[in-house]
C-alpha atoms as one frame of an Amber mdcrd trajectory, in Angstrom:
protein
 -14.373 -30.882  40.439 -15.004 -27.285  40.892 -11.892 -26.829  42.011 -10.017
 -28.520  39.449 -12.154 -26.175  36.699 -10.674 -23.075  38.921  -7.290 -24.175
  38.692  -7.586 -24.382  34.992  -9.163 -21.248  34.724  -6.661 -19.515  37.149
  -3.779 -21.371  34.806  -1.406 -18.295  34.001   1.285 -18.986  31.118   3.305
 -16.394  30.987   3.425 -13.664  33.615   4.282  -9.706  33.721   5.393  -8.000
  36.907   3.378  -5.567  38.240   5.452  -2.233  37.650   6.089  -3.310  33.885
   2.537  -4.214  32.801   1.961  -0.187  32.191   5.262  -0.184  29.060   4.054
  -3.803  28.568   0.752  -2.456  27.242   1.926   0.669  25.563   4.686  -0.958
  23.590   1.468  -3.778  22.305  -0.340  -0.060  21.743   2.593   1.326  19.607
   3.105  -1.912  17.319  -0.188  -1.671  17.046  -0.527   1.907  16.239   2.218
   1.021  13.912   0.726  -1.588  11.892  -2.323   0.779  11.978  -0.196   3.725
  10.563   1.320   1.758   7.523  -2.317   0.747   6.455  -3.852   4.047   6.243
  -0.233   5.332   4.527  -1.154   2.443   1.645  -4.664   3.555   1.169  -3.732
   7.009   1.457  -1.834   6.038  -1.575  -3.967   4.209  -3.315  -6.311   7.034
  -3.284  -3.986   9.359  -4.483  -1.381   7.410  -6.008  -1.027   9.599  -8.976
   0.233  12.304  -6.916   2.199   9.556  -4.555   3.417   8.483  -7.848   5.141
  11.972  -8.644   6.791  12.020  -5.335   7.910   8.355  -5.425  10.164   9.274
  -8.933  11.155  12.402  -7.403  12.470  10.527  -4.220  13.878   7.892  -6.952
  15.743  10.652  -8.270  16.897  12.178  -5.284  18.790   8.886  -4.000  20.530
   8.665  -7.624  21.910  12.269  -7.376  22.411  12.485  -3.546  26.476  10.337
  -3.075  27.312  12.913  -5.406  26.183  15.959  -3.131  27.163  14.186  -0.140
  30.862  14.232  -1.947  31.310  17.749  -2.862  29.558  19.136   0.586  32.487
  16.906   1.832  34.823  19.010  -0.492  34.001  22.074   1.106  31.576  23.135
  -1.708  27.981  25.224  -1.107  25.313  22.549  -1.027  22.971  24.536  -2.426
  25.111  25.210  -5.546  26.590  21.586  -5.630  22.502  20.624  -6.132  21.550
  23.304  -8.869  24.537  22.097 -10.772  23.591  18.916 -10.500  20.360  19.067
 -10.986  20.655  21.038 -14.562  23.312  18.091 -15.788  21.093  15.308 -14.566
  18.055  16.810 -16.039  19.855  17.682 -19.265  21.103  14.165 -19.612  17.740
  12.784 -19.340  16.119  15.559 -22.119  19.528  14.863 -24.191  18.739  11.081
 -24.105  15.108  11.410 -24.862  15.660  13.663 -27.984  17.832  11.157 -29.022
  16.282   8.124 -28.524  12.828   8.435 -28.300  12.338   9.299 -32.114  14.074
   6.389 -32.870  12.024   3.913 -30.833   9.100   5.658 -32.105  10.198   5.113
 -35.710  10.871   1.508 -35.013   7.817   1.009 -32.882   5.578   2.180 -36.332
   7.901   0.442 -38.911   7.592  -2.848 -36.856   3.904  -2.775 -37.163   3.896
  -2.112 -40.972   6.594  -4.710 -40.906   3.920  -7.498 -39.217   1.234  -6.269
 -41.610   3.267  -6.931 -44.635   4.372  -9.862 -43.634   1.373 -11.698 -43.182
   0.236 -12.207 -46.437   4.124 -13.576 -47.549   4.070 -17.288 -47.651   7.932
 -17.109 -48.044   8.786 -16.928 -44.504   6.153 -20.052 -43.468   8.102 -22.057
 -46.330  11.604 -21.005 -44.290  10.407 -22.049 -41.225   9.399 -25.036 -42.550
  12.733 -25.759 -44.393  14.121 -24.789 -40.446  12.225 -27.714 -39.015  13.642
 -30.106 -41.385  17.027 -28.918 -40.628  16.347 -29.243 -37.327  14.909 -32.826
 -37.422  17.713 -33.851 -39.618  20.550 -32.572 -36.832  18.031 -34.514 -34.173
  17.830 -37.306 -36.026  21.503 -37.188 -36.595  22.081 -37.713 -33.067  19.325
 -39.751 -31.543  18.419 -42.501 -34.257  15.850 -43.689 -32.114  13.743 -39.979
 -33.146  14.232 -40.825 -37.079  10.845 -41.878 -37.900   9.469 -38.827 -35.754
   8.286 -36.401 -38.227   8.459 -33.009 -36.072   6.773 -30.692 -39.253   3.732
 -32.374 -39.373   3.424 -31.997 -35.532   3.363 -28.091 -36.084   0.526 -26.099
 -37.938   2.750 -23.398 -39.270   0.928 -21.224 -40.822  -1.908 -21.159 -38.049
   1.348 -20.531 -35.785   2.879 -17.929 -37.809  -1.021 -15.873 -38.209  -1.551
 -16.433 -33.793   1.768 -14.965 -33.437   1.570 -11.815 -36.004  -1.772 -11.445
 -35.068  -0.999 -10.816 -31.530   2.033  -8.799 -31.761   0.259  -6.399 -34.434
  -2.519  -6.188 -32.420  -0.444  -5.378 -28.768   1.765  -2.574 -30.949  -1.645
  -1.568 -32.466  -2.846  -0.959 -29.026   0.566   0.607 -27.295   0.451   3.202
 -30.219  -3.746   4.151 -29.673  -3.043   4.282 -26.286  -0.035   6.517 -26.233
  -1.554   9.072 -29.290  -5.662   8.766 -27.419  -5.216   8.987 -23.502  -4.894
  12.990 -23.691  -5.831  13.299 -20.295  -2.617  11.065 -18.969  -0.233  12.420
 -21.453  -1.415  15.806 -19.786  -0.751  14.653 -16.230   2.650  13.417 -17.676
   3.996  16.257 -19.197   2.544  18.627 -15.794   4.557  15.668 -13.822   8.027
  16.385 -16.059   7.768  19.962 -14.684   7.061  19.131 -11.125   9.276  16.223
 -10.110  12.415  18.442 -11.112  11.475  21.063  -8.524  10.653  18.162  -5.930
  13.607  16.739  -6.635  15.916  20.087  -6.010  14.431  20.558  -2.619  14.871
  17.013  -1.727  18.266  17.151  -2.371  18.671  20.795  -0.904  16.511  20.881
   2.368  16.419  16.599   2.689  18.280  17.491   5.970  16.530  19.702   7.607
  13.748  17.833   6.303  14.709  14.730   8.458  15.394  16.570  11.540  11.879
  18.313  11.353   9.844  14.950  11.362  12.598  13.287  13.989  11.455  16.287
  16.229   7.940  14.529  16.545   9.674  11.588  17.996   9.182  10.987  21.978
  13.322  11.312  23.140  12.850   7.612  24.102  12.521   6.635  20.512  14.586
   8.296  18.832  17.472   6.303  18.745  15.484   3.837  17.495  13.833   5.892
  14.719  17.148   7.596  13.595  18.828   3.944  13.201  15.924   2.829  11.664
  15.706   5.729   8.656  19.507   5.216   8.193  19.014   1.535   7.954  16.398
   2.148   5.398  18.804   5.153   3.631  21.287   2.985   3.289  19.205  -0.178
   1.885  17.044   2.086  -0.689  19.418   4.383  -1.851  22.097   1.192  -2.852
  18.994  -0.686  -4.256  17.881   1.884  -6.811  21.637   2.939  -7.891  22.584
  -0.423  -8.361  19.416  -1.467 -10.116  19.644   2.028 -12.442  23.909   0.713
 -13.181  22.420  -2.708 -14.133  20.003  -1.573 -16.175  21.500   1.072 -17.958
  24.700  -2.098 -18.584  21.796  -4.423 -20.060  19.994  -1.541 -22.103  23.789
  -1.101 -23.596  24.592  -4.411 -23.820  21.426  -5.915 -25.318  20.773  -3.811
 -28.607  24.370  -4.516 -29.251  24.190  -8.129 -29.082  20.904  -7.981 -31.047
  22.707  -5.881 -33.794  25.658  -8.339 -34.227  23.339 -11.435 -34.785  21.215
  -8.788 -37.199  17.899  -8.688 -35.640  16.114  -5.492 -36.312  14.798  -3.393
 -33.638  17.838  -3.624 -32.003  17.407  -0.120 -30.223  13.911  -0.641 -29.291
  13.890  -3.843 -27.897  17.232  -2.535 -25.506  15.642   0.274 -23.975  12.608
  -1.844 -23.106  14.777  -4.393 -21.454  16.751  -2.040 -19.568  13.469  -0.312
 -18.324  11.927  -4.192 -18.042  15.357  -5.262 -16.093  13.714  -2.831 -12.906
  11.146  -5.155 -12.460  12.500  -7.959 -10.786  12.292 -11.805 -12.349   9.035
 -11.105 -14.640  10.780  -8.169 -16.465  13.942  -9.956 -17.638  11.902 -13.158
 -19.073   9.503 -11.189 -20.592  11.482  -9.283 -22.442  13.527 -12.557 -23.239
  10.281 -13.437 -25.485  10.296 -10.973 -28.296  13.541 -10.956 -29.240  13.519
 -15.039 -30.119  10.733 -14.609 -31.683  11.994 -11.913 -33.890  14.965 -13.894
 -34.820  12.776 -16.836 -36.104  10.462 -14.273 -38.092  13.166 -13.021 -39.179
  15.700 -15.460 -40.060  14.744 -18.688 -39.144  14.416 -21.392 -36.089  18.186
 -21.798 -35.625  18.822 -17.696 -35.523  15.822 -17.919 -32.694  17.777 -20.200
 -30.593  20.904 -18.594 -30.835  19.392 -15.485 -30.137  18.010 -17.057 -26.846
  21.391 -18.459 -26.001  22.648 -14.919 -26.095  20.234 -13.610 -23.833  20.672
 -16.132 -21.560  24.319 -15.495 -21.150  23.083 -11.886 -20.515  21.483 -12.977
 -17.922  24.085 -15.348 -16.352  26.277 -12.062 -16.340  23.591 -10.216 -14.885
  22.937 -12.741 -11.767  27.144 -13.774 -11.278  28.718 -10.540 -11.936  26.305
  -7.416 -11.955  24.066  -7.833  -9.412  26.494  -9.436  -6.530  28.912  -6.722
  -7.681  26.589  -3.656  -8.043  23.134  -4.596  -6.706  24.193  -6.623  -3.592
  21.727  -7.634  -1.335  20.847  -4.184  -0.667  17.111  -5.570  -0.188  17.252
  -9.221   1.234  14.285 -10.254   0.097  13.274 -14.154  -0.595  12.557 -14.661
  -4.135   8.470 -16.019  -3.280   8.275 -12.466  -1.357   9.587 -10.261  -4.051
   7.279 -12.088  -6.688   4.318 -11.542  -4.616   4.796  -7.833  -3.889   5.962
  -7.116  -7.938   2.473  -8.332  -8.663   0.551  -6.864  -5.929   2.606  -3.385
  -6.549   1.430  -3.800 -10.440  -1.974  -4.935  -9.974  -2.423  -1.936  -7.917
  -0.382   0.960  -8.742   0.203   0.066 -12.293   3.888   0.419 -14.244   5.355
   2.485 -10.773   3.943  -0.280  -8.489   6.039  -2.772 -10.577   9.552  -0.528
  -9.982   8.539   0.257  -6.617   7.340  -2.218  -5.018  10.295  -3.785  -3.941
  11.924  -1.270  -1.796   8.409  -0.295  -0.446   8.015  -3.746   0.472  11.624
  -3.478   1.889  10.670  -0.096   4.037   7.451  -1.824   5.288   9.466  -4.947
   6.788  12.208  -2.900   7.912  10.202  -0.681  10.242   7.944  -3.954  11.107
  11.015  -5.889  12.301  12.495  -3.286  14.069   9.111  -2.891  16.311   9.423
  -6.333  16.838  12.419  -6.163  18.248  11.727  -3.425  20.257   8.529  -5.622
  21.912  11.330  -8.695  21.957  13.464  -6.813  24.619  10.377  -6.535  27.186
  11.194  -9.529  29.526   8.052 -11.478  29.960
């Protein structure tokens, strides 16, 4: 009996010769060290993710400008130059954009709020809406004559409907407009951040190689290989992410007020913009932003306008997912769907509006450098 327990206990099931347990050990150590190094980099950030925040847009900005340096280095051209160039048009496009467009959305953002206040106490548009329905039930009944005793208005309290909607959109633009004109303290921090993530920016772009090479120096010479694949690998994935995600949404923020201005919903401008900032943030942005419009176009207009207007930006979207993002996005960041959803929410819930952008090539740097040291620990024959 005795003996049988020792056997058990002696029971090996899987077995490491001798002169490889010592890199057997040390390559569990490094994954581990690894693993280690990534948490305290998150908290790190946490802590400090103002400040992380800054450097993130810089780095943003960086990949946007850097194919074009790369491109007239290539040319012959002093990089140093070729960046200060570019660096004064791409920050004078962004302050040419913003003078132009921000006073607008402000203006709209204000006159749709007076708008909502009006329009509560006008009884006109709840008698439209209810003239809609009937149109609506007629067409139904029209076509299914089994539905022609189902009286649809009396299902719907409209003018509770109508006060729960205006209610809560004059009370969300009510609070966007205290909180932009009453957090002094972050508008302070922003405008000291639109001075400082130029300058990061230029050095990024002017010393990002000699930048590399410094921290590849740290590397033991029997990793380095590895390392130098690895930050190409994740150069190549990031950099196509954000400029493909920056074409698309700068396409949609084009393409959406115009749509919205040939059906004649107001706001046209405003509502873009947000959807080409909203199209960053992957799956939640583009149906939230899907929301407002529709029900603009039935405030507006009526029921019928709302559903065209949501037929519209559903095409948008169909464009978006068959021809934009295959063509321009790629799968830069292979993410599955469940994955990307889980990280957009954790990044928000926990770094705020950057955490929503972010988070999906952070998430794609983490599992990068994760996968590659297990690979690494694969090639250890056990």
């Amino acid at each position: 009996m005795e003996e049988n327990i020792e056997s058990k206990s002696d029971k090996v099931y899987f077995k490491i010769p001798p002169d490889k347990q010592i890199l057997f050990y040390l390559k569990i150590i490094s994954i581990s060290a690894v693993i280690v190094v990534i948490a305290i980099f998150l908290l790190v950030m946490y802590r400090f993710r103002q400040v992380f925040g800054v450097f993130v847009l810089a780095f943003l900005f960086s990949y946007i400008i850097s194919p074009a340096v790369r491109f007239l280095e290539k040319k012959g051209l002093n990089r140093t130059l070729i960046v200060g160039l570019l660096y004064l048009l791409f920050v004078g496009i962004i302050i040419t954009c913003a003078l132009i467009f921000l006073p607008m959305v402000w203006n709209e953002l204000i006159t749709m709020q007076y708008s909502i206040q009006d329009s509560l106490t006008d009884p006109s548009f709840s008698k439209n809406l209810l003239l809609s329905i009937e149109d609506i039930q007629k067409q139904i009944s029209e076509a299914i004559p089994m539905l022609e005793d189902y009286d649809l208005k009396s299902q719907i309290d409209i003018n509770k409907s109508i006060n729960n909607i205006a209610s809560w959109a004059l009370n969300y633009i009510g609070q966007l407009i205290r909180t932009l004109t009453s957090y002094s303290g972050k508008i302070l921090w922003l405008f000291v951040s639109i001075f400082i993530i130029p300058f990061i920016t230029f050095f990024l772009l002017k010393d990002g190689g000699s930048i590399k090479k410094s921290a590849l120096r740290i590397i033991p010479s029997r990793y380095l290989d590895i390392t130098v694949d690895l930050f190409q690998m994740i150069d190549r994935q990031i950099g196509r992410y954000i400029r493909g995600k920056l074409a698309e949404s700068i396409i949609l923020s084009i393409l959406t007020p115009i749509g919205l201005h040939i059906l004649g919903i107001k706001y046209a401008i405003l509502i873009g913009i947000i959807a080409g900032f909203a199209n960053l943030i992957p799956y939640i942005g583009p149906v939230g932003i899907a929301i407002p419009p529709v029900l603009l176009a039935i405030y507006q207009f009526d029921i019928i306008h709302g559903v065209i207007t949501a037929v519209f930006l559903i095409i948008l979207q169909i464009i978006d997912n068959v021809i934009l993002i295959p063509f321009i996005v790629g799968k830069s960041v292979d993410l599955h769907p469940l994955v990307t959803m889980f990280v957009v929410f954790a990044g928000g819930k926990t770094f705020g509006l950057l955490g929503l952008v972010a988070a999906v090539p952070m998430a794609s740097i983490i599992i990068s450098i994760i996968q590659t040291a297990y690979r690494e620990f694969r090639r250890f024959p056990t």
